[in-house]
C-alpha positions as CSV (number, residue, x, y, z in Angstrom):
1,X,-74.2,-308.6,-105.7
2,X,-77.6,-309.6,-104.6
3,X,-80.9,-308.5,-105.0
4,X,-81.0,-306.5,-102.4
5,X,-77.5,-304.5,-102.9
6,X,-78.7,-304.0,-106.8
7,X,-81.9,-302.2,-105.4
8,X,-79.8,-300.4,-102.8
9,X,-77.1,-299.1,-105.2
10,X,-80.1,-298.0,-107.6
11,X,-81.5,-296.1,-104.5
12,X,-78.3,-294.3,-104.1
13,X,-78.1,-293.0,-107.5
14,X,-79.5,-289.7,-107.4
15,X,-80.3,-289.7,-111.3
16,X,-82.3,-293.0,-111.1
17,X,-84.6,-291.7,-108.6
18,X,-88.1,-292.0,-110.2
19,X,-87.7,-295.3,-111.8
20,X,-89.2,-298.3,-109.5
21,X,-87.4,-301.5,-109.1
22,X,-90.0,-304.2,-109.3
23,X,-88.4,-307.2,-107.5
24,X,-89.1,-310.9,-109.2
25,X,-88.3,-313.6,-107.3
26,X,-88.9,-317.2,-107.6
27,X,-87.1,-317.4,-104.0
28,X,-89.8,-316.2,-101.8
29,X,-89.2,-317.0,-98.1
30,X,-90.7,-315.0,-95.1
31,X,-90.0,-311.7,-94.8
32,X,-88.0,-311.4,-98.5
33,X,-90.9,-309.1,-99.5
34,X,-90.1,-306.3,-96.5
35,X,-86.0,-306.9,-96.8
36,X,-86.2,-306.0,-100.5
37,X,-88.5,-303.3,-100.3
38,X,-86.5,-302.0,-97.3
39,X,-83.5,-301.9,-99.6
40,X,-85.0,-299.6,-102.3
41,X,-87.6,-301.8,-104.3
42,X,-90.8,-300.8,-105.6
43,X,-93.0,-303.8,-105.4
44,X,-92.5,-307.3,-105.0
45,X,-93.8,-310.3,-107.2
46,X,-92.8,-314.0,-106.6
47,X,-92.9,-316.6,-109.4
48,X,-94.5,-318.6,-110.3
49,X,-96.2,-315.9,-112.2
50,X,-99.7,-315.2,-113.6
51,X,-99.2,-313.2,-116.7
52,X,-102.6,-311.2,-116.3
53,X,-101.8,-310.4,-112.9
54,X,-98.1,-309.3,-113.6
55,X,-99.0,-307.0,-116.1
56,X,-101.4,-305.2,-113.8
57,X,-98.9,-305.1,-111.3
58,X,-96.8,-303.5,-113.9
59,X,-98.8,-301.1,-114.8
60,X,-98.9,-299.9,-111.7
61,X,-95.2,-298.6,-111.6
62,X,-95.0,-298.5,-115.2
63,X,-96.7,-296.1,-118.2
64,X,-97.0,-297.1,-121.8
């Protein structure tokens, strides 16, 4: 199962509706970023990643 059937079957599952999917990828080719968020997925980040940057982007979905 892929990437994008993980966020799909999430999507599907009534009881996980609220919780985002944040997509990490190190595989980042052309139009990955609108297929996975087409399938279900909250936000999108490719690696190589910049830890000040991905916790913002975190924070976005995310509450603590």
């Amino acid at each position: 199962m892929d990437g994008y059937a993980v966020a799909a079957a999430l999507r599907a599952n009534k009881a996980l509706e609220g919780v985002p999917i944040i997509a990490v990828t190190s595989y980042a080719m052309m139009g990955d970023r609108e297929k996975i968020l087409a399938a279900g997925a909250t936000d999108y980040i490719e690696k190589p990643i910049d830890p000040d940057r991905f916790v913002e982007q975190l924070r976005k979905h995310v509450q603590w």
